[in-house]
PDB file of N, CA, C, O and CB in Angstrom:
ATOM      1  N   UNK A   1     110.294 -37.052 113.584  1.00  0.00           N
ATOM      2  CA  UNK A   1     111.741 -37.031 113.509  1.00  0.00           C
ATOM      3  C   UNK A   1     112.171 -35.983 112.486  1.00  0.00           C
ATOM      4  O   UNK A   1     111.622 -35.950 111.385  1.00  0.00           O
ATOM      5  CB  UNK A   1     112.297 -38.429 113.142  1.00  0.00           C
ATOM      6  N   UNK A   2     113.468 -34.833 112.932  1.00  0.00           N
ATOM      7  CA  UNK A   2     113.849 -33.876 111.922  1.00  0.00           C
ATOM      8  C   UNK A   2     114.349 -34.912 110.659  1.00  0.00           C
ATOM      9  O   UNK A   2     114.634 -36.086 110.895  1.00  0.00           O
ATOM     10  CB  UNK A   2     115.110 -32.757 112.539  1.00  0.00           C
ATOM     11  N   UNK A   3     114.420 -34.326 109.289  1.00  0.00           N
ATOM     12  CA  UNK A   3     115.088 -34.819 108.545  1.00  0.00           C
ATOM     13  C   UNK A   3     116.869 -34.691 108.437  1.00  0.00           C
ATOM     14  O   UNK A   3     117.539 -35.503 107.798  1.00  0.00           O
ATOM     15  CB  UNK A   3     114.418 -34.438 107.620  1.00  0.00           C
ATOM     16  N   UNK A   4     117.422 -33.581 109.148  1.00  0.00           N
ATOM     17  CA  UNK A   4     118.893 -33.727 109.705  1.00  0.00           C
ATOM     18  C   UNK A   4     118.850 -34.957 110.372  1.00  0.00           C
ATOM     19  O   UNK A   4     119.612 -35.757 109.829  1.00  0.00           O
ATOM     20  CB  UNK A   4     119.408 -32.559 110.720  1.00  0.00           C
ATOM     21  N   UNK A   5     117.929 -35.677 111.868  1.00  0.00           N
ATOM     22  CA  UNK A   5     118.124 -37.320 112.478  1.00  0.00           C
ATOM     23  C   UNK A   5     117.939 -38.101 111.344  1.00  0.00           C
ATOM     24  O   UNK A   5     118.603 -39.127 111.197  1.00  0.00           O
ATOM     25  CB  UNK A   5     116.971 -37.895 113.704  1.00  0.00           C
ATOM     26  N   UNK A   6     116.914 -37.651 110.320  1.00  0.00           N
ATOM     27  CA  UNK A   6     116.875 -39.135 109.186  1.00  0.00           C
ATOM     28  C   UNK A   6     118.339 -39.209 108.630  1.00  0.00           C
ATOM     29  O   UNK A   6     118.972 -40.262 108.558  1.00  0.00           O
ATOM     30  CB  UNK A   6     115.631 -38.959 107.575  1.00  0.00           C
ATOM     31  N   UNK A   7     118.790 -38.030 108.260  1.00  0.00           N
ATOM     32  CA  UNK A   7     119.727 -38.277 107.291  1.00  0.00           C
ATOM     33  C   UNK A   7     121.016 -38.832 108.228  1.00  0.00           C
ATOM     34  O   UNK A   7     121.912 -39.458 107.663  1.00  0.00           O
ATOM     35  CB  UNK A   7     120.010 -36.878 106.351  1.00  0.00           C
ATOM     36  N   UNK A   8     121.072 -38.612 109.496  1.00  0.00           N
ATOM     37  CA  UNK A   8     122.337 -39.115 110.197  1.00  0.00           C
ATOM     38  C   UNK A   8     121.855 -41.029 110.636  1.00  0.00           C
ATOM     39  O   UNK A   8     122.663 -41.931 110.418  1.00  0.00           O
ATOM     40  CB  UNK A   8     122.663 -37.846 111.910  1.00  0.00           C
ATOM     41  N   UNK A   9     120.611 -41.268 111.176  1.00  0.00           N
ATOM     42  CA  UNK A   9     120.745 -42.136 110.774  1.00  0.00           C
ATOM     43  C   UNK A   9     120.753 -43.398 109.761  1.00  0.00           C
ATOM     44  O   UNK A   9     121.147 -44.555 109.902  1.00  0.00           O
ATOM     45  CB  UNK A   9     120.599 -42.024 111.188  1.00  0.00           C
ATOM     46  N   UNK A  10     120.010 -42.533 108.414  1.00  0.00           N
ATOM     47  CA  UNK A  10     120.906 -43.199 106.730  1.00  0.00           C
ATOM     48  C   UNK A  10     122.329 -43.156 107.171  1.00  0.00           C
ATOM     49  O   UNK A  10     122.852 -44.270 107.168  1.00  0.00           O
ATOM     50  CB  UNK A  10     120.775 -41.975 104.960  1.00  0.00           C
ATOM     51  N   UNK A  11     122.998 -42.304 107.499  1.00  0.00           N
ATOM     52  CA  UNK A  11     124.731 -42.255 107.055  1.00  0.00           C
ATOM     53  C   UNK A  11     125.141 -43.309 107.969  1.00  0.00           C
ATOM     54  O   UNK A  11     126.095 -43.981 107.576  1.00  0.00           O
ATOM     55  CB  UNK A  11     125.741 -40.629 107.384  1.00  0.00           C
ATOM     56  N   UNK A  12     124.636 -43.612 109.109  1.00  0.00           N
ATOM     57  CA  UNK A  12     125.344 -44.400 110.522  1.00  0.00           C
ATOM     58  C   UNK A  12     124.970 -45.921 109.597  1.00  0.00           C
ATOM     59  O   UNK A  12     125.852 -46.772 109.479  1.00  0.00           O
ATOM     60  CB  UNK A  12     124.271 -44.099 112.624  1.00  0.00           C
ATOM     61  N   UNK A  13     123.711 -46.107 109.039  1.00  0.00           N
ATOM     62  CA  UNK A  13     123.401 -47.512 108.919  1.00  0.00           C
ATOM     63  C   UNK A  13     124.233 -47.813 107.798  1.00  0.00           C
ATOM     64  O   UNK A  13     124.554 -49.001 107.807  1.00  0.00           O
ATOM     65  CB  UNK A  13     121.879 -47.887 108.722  1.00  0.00           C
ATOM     66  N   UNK A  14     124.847 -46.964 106.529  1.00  0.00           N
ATOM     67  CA  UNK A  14     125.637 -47.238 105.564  1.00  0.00           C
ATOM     68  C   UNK A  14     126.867 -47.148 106.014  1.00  0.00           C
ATOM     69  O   UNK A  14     127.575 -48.082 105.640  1.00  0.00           O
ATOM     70  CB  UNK A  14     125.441 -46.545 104.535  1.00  0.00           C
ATOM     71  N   UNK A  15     127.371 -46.383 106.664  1.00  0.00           N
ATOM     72  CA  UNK A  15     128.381 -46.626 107.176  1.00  0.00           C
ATOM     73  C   UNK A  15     128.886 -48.137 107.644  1.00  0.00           C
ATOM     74  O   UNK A  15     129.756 -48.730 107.007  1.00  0.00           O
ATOM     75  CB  UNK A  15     128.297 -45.822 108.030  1.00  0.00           C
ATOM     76  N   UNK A  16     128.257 -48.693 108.812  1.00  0.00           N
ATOM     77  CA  UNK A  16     127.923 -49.553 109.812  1.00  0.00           C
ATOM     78  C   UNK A  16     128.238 -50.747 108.427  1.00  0.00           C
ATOM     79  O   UNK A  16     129.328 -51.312 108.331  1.00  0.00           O
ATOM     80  CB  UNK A  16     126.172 -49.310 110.739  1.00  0.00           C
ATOM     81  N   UNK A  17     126.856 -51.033 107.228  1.00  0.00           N
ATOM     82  CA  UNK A  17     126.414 -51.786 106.359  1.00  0.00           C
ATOM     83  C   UNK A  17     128.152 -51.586 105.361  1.00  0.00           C
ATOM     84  O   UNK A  17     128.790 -52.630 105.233  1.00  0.00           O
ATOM     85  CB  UNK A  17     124.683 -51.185 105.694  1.00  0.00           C
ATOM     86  N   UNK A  18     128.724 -50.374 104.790  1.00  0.00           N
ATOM     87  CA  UNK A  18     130.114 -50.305 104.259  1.00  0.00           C
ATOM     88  C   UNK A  18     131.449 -50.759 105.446  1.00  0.00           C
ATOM     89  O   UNK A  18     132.542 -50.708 104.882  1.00  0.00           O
ATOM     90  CB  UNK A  18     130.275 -48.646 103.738  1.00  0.00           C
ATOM     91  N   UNK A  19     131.508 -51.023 106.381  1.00  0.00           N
ATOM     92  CA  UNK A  19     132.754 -51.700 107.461  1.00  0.00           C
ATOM     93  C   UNK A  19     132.329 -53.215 107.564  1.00  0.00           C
ATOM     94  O   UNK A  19     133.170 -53.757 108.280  1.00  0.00           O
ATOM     95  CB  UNK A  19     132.778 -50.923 109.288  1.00  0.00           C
ATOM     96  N   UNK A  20     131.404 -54.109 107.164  1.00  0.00           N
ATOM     97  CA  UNK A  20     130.635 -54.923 107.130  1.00  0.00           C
ATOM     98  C   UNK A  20     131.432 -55.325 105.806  1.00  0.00           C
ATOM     99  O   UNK A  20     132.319 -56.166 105.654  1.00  0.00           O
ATOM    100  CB  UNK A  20     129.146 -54.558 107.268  1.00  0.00           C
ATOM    101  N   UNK A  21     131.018 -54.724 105.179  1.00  0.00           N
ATOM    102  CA  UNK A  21     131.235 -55.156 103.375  1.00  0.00           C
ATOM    103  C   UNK A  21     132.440 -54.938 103.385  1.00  0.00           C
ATOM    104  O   UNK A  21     132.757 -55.840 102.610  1.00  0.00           O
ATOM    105  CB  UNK A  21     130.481 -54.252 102.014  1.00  0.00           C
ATOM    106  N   UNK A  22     133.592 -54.351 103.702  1.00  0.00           N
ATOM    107  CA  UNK A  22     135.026 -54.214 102.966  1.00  0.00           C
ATOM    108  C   UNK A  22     135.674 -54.668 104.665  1.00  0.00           C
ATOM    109  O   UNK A  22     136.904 -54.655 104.690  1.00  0.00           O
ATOM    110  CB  UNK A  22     135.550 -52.194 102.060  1.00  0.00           C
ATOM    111  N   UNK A  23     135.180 -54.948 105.658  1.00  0.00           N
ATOM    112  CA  UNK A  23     135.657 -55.183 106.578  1.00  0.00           C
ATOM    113  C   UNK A  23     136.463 -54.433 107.805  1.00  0.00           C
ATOM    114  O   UNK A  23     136.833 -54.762 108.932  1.00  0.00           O
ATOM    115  CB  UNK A  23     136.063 -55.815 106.119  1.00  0.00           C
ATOM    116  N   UNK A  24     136.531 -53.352 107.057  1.00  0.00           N
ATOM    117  CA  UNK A  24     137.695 -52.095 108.233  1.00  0.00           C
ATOM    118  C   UNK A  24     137.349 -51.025 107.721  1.00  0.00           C
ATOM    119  O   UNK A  24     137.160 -50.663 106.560  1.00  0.00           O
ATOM    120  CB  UNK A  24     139.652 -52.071 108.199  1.00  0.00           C
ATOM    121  N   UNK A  25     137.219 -50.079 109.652  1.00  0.00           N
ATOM    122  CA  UNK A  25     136.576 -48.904 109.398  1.00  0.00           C
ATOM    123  C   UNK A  25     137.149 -47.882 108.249  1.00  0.00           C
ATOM    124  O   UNK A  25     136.534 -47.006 107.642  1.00  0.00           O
ATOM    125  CB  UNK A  25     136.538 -48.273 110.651  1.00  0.00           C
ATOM    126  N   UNK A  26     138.133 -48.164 108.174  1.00  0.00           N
ATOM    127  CA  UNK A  26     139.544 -47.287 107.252  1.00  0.00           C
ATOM    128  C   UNK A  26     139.200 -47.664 105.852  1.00  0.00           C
ATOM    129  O   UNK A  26     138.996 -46.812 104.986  1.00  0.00           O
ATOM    130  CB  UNK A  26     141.450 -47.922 107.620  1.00  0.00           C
ATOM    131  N   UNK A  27     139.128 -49.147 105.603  1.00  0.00           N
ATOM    132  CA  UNK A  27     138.655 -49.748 104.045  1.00  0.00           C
ATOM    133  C   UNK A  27     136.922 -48.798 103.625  1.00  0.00           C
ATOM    134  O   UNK A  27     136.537 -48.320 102.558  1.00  0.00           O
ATOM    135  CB  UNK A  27     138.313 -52.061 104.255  1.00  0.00           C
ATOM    136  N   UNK A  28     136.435 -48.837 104.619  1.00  0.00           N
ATOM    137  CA  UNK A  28     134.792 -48.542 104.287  1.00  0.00           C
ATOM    138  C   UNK A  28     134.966 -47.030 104.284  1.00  0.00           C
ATOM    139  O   UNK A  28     134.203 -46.405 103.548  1.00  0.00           O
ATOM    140  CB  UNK A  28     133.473 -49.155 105.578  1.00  0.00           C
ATOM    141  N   UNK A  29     135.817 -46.384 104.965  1.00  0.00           N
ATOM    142  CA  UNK A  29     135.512 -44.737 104.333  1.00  0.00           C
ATOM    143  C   UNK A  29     136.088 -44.366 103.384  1.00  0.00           C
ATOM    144  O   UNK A  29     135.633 -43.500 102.637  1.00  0.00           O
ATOM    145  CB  UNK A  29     135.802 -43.622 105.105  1.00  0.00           C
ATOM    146  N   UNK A  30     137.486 -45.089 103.176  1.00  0.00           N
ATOM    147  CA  UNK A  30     138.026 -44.714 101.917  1.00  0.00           C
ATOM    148  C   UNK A  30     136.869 -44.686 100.933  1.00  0.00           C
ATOM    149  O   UNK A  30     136.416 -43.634 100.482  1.00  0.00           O
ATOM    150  CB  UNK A  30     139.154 -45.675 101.472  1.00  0.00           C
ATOM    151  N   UNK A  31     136.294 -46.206 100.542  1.00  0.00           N
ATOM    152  CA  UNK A  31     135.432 -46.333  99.805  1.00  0.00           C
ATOM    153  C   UNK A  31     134.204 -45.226  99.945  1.00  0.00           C
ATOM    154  O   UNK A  31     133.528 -44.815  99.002  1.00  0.00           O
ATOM    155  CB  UNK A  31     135.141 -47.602  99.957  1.00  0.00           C
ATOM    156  N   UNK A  32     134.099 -44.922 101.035  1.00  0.00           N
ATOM    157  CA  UNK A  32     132.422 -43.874 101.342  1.00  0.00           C
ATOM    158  C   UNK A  32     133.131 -42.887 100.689  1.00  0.00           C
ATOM    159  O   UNK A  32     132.360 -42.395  99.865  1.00  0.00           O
ATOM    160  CB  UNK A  32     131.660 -43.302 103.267  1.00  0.00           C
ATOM    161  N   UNK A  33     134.428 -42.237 100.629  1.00  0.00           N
ATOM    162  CA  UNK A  33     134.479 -41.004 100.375  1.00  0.00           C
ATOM    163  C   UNK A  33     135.383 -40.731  99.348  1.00  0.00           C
ATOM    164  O   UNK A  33     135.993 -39.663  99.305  1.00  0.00           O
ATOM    165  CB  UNK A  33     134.718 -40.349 101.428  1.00  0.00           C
ATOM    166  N   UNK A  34     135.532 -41.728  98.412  1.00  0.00           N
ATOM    167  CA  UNK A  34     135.908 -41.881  97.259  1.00  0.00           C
ATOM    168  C   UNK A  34     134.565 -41.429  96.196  1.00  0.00           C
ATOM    169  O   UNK A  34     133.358 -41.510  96.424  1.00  0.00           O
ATOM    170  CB  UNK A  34     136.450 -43.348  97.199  1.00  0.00           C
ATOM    171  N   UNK A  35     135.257 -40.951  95.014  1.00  0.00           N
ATOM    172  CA  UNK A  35     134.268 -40.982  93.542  1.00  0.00           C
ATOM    173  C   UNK A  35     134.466 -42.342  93.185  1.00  0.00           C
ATOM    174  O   UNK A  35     135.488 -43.028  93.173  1.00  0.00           O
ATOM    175  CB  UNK A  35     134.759 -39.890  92.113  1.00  0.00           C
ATOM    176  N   UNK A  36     133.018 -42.652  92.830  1.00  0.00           N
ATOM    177  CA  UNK A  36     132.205 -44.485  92.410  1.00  0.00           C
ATOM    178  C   UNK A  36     131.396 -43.619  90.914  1.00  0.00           C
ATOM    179  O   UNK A  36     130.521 -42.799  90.635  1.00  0.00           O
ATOM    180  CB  UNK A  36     130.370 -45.484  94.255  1.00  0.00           C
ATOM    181  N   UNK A  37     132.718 -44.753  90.124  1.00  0.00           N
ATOM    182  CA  UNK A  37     132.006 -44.376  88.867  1.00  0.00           C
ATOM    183  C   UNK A  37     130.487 -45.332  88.662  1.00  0.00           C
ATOM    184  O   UNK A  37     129.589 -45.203  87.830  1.00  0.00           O
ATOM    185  CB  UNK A  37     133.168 -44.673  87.534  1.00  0.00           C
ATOM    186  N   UNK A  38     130.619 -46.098  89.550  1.00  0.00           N
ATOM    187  CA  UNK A  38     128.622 -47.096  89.289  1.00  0.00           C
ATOM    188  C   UNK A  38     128.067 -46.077  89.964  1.00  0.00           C
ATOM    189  O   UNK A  38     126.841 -46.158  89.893  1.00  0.00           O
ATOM    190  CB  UNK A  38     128.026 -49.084  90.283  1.00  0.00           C
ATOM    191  N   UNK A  39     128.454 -45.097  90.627  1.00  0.00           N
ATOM    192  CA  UNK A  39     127.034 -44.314  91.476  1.00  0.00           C
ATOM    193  C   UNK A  39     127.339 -43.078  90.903  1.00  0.00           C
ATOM    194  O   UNK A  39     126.722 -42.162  91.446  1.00  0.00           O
ATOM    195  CB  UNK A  39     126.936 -44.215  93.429  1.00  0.00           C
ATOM    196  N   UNK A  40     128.202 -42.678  89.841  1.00  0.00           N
ATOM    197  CA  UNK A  40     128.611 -41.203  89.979  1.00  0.00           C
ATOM    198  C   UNK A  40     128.752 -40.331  90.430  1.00  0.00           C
ATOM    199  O   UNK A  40     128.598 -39.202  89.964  1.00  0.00           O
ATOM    200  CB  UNK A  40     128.451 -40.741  89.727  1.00  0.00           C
ATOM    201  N   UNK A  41     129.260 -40.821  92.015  1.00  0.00           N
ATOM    202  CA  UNK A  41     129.439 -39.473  93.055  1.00  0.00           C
ATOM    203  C   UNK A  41     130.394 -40.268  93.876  1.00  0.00           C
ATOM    204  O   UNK A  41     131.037 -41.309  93.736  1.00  0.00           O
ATOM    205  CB  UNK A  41     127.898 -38.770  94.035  1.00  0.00           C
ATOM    206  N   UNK A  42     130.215 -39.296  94.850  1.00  0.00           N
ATOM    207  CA  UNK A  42     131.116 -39.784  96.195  1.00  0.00           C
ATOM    208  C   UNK A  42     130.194 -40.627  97.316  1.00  0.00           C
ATOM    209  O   UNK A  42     129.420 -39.841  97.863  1.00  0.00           O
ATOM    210  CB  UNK A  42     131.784 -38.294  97.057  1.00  0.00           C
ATOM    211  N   UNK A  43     130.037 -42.143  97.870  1.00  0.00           N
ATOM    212  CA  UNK A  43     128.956 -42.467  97.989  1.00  0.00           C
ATOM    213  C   UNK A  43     128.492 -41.761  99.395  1.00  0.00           C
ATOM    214  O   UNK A  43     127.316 -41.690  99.754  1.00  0.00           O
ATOM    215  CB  UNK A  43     128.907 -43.885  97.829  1.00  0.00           C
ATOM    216  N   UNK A  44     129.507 -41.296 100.064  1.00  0.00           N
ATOM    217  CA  UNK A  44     128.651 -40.479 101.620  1.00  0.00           C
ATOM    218  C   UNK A  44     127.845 -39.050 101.141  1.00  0.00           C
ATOM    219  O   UNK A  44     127.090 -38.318 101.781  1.00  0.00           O
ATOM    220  CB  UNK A  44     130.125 -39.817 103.092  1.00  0.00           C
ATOM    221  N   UNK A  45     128.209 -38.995 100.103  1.00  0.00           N
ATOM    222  CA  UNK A  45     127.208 -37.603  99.590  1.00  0.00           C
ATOM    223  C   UNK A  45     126.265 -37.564  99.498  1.00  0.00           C
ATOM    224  O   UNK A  45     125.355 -36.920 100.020  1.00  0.00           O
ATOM    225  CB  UNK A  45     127.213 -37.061  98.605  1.00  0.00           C
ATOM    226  N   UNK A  46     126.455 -39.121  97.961  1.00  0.00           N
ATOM    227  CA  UNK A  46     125.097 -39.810  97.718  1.00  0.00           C
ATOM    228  C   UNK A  46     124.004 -39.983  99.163  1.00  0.00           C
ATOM    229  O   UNK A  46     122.876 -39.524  98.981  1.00  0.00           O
ATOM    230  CB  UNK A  46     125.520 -41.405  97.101  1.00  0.00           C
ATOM    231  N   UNK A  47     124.196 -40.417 100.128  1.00  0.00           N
ATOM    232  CA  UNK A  47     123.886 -41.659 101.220  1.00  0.00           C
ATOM    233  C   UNK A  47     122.695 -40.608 101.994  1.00  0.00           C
ATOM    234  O   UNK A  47     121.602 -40.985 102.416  1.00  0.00           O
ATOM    235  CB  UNK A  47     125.583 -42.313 102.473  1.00  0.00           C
ATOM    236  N   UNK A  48     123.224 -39.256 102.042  1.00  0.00           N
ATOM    237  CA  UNK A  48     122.488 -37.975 102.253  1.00  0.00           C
ATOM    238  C   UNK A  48     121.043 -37.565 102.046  1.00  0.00           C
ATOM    239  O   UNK A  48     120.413 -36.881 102.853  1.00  0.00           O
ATOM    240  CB  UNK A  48     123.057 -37.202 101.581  1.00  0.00           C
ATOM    241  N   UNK A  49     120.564 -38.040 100.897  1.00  0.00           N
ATOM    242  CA  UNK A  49     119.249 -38.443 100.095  1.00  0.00           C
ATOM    243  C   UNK A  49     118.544 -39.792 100.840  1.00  0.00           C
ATOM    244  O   UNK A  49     119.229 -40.417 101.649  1.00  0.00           O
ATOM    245  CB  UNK A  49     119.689 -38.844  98.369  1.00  0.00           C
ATOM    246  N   UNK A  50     117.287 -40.185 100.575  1.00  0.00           N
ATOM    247  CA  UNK A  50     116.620 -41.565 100.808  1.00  0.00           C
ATOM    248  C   UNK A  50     116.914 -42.260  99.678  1.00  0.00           C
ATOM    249  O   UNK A  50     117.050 -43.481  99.761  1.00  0.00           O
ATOM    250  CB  UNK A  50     115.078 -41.574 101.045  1.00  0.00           C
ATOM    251  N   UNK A  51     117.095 -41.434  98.135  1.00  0.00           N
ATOM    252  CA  UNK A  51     117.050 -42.266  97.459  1.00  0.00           C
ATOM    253  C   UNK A  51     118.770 -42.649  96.836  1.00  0.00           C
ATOM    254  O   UNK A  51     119.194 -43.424  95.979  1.00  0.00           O
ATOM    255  CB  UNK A  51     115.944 -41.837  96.567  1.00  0.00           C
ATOM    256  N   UNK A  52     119.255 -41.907  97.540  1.00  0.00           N
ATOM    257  CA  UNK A  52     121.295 -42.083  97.512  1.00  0.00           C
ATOM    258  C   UNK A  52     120.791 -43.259  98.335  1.00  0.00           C
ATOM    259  O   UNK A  52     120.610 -44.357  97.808  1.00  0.00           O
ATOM    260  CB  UNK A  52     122.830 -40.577  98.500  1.00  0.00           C
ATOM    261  N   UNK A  53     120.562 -43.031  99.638  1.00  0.00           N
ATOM    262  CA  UNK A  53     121.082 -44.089 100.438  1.00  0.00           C
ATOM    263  C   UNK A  53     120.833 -45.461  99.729  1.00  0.00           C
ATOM    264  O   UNK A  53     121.744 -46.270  99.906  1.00  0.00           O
ATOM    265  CB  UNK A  53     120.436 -44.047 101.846  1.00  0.00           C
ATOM    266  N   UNK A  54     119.798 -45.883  98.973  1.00  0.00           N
ATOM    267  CA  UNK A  54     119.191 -47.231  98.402  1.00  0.00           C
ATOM    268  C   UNK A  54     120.282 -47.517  97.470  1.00  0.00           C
ATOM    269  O   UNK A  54     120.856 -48.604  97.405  1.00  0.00           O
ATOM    270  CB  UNK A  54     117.619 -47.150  97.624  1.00  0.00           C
ATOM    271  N   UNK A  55     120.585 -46.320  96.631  1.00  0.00           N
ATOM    272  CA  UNK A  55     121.758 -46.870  95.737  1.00  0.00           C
ATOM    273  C   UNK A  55     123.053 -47.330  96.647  1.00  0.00           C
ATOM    274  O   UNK A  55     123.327 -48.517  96.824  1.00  0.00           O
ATOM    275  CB  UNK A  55     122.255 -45.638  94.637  1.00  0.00           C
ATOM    276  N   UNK A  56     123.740 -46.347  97.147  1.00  0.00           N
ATOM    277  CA  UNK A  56     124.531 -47.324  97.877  1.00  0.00           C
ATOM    278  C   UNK A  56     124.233 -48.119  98.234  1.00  0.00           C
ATOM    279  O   UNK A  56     125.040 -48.918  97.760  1.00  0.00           O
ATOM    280  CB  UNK A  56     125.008 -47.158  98.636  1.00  0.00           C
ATOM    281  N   UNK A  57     123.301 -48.886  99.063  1.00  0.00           N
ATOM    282  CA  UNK A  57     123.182 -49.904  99.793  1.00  0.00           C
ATOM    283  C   UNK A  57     123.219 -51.212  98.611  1.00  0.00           C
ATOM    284  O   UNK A  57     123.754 -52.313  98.742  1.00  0.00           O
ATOM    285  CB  UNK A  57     121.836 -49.709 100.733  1.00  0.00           C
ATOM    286  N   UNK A  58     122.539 -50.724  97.561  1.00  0.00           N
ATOM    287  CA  UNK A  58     122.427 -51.575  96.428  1.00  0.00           C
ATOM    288  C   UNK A  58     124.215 -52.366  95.810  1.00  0.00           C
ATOM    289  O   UNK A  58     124.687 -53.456  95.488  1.00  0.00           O
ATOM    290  CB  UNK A  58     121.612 -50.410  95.181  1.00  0.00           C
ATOM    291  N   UNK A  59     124.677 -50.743  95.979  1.00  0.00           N
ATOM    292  CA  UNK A  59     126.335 -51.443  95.174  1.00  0.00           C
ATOM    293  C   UNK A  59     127.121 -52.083  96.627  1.00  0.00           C
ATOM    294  O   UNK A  59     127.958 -52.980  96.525  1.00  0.00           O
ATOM    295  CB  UNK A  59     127.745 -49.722  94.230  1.00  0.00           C
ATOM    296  N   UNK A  60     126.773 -51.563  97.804  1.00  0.00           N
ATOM    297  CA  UNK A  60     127.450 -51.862  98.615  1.00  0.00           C
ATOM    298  C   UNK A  60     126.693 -53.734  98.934  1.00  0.00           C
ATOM    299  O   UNK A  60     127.272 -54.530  99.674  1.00  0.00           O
ATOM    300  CB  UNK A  60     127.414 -50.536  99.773  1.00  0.00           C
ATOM    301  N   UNK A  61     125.450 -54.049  98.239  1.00  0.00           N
ATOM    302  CA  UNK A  61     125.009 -55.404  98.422  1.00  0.00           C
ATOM    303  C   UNK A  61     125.976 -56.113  97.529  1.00  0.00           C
ATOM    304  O   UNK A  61     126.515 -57.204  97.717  1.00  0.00           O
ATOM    305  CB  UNK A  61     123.454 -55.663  98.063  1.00  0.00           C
ATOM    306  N   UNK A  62     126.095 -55.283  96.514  1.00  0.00           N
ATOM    307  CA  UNK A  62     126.837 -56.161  94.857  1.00  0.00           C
ATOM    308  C   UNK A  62     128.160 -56.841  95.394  1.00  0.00           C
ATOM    309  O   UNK A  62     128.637 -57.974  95.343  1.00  0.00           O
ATOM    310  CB  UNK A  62     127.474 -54.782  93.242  1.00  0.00           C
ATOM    311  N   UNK A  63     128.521 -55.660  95.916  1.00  0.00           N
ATOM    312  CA  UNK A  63     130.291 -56.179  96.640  1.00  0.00           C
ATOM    313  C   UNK A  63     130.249 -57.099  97.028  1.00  0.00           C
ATOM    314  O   UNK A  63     130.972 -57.963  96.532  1.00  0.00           O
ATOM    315  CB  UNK A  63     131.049 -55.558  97.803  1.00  0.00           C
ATOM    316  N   UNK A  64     129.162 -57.505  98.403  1.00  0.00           N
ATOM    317  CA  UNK A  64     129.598 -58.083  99.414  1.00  0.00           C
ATOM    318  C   UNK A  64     129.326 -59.506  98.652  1.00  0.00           C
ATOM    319  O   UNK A  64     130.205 -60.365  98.718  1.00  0.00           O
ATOM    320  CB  UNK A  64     128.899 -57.675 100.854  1.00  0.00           C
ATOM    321  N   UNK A  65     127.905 -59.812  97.804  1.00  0.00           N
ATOM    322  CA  UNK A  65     127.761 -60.839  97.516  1.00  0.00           C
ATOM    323  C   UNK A  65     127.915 -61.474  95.944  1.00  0.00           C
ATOM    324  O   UNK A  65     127.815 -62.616  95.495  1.00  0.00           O
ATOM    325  CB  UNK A  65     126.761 -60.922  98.058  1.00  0.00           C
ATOM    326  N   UNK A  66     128.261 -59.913  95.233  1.00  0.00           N
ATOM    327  CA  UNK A  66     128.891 -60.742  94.242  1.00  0.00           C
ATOM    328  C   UNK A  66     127.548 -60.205  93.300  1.00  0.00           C
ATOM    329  O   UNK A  66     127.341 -60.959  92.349  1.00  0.00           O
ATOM    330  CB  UNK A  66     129.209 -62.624  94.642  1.00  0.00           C
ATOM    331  N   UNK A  67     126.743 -59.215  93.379  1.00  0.00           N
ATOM    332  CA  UNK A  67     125.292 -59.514  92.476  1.00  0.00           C
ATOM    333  C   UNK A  67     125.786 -58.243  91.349  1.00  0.00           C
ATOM    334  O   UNK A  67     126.702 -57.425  91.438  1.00  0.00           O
ATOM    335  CB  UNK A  67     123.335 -59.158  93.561  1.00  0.00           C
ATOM    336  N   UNK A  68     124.986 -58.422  90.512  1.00  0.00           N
ATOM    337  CA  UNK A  68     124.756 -57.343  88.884  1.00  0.00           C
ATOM    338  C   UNK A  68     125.211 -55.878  89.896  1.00  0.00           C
ATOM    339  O   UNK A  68     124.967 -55.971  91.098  1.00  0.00           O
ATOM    340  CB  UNK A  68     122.354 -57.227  87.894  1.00  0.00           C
ATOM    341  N   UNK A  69     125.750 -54.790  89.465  1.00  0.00           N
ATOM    342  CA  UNK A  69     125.387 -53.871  89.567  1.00  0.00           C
ATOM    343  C   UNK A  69     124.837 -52.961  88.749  1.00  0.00           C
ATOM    344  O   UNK A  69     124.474 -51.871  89.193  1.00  0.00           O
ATOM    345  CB  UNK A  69     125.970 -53.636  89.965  1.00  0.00           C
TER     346      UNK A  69
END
């Protein structure tokens, strides 16, 4: 698999995993494409990387259930 397919499907599964967590496609990109001072970036930038994507997924777990970030 190219690493351009890895990285689109990281972005589809955070994506998918952020409309999940804030509930609306509109709520979850704001948030994707907002600056996150816990991640220090913008998190669809972050999400780009293997190791962005884990952090988001990490703050985007915190949200949904409430854990440490």
């Amino acid at each position: 698999m190219k690493t351009s397919s890895k990285s689109q499907l990281r972005l589809a599964d955070i994506k998918t995993l952020a409309i999940e967590t804030f509930g609306t496609e509109s709520k979850a990109n704001h948030w994707l494409n907002s600056a996150s001072l816990t991640l220090g970036d913008i998190p669809i930038s972050l999400a780009k990387s293997e190791y962005g994507a884990v952090e988001v997924k990490r703050v985007l777990s915190a949200i949904a259930y409430g854990g440490v970030i």
